[in-house]
VEXGU-94090 format. One record per residue (C-alpha): x, y, z. Coordinates in nm, 2 decimals, always signed. Example, Ala and Ser with C-alpha at 12.3 -4.5 7.8 and 13.67 -1.06 7.14 Angstrom:
@px->+1.23 py->-0.45 pz->+0.78 $
@px->+1.37 py->-0.11 pz->+0.71 $
end
This chain:
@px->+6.92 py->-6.15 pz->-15.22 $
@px->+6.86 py->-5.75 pz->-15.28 $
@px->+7.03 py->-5.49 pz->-15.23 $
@px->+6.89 py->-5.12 pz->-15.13 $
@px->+6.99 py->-4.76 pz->-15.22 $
@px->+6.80 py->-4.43 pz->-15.10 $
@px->+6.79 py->-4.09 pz->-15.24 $
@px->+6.68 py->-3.83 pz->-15.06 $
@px->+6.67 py->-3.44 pz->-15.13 $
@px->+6.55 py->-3.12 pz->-14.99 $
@px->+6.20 py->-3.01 pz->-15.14 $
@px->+6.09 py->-2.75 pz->-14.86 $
@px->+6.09 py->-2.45 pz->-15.14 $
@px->+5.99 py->-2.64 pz->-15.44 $
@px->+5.66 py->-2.58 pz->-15.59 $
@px->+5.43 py->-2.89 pz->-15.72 $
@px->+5.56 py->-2.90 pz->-16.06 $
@px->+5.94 py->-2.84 pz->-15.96 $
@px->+5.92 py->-3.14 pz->-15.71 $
@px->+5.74 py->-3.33 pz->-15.96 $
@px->+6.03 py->-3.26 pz->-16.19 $
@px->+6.29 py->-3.40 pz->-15.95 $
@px->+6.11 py->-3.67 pz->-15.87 $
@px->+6.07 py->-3.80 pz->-16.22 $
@px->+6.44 py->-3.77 pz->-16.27 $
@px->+6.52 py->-3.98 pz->-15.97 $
@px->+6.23 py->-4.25 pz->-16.08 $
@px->+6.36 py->-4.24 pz->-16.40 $
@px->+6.75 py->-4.27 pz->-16.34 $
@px->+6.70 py->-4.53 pz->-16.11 $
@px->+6.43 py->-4.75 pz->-16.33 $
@px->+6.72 py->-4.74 pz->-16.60 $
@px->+6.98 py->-4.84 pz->-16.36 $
@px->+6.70 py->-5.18 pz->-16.26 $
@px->+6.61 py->-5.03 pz->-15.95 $
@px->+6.27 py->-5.08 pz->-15.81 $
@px->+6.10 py->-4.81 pz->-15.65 $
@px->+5.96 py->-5.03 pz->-15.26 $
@px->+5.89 py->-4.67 pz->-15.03 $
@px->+5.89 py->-4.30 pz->-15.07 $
@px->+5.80 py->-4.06 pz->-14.79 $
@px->+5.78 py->-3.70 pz->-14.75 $
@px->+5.92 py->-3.66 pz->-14.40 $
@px->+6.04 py->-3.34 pz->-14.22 $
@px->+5.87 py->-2.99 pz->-14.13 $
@px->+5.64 py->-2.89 pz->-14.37 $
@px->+5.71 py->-3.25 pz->-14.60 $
@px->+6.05 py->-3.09 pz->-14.64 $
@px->+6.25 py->-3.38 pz->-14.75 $
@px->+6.18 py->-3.63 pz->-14.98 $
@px->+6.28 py->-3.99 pz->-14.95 $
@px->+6.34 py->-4.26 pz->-15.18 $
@px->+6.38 py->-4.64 pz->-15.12 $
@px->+6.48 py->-4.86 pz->-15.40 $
@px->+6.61 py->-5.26 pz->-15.46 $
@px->+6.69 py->-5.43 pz->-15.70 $
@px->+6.83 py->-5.86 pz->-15.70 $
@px->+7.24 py->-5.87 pz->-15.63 $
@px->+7.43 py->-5.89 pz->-15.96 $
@px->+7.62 py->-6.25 pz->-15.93 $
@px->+7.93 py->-6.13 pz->-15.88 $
@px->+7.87 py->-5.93 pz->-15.57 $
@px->+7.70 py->-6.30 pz->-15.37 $
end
């Protein structure tokens, strides 16, 4: 079984290399937490939000 997070945050006013920054820190975070990135859209007016969609397999102790 998985189970699914999502991050989302406002990127209407960020430039390329400031959303770039924020993305990698989500990626990252998350890879070191064991969660796998399966979708990412940039939705909104203007692609002002991104959103993040990550599983990763059920610890045992949550079945």
């Amino acid at each position: 079984m998985w189970e699914y997070t999502t991050v989302t945050f406002n990127s209407l006013f960020d430039t390329e290399k400031s959303l770039k920054k924020k993305s990698n820190r989500v990626l990252e975070q998350h890879g070191k937490d064991g969660w796998e990135l399966v979708n990412f859209q940039c939705v909104g007016a203007f692609g002002s939000m991104m959103v993040f969609i990550f599983k990763k397999e059920k610890s045992k102790s949550t079945l």
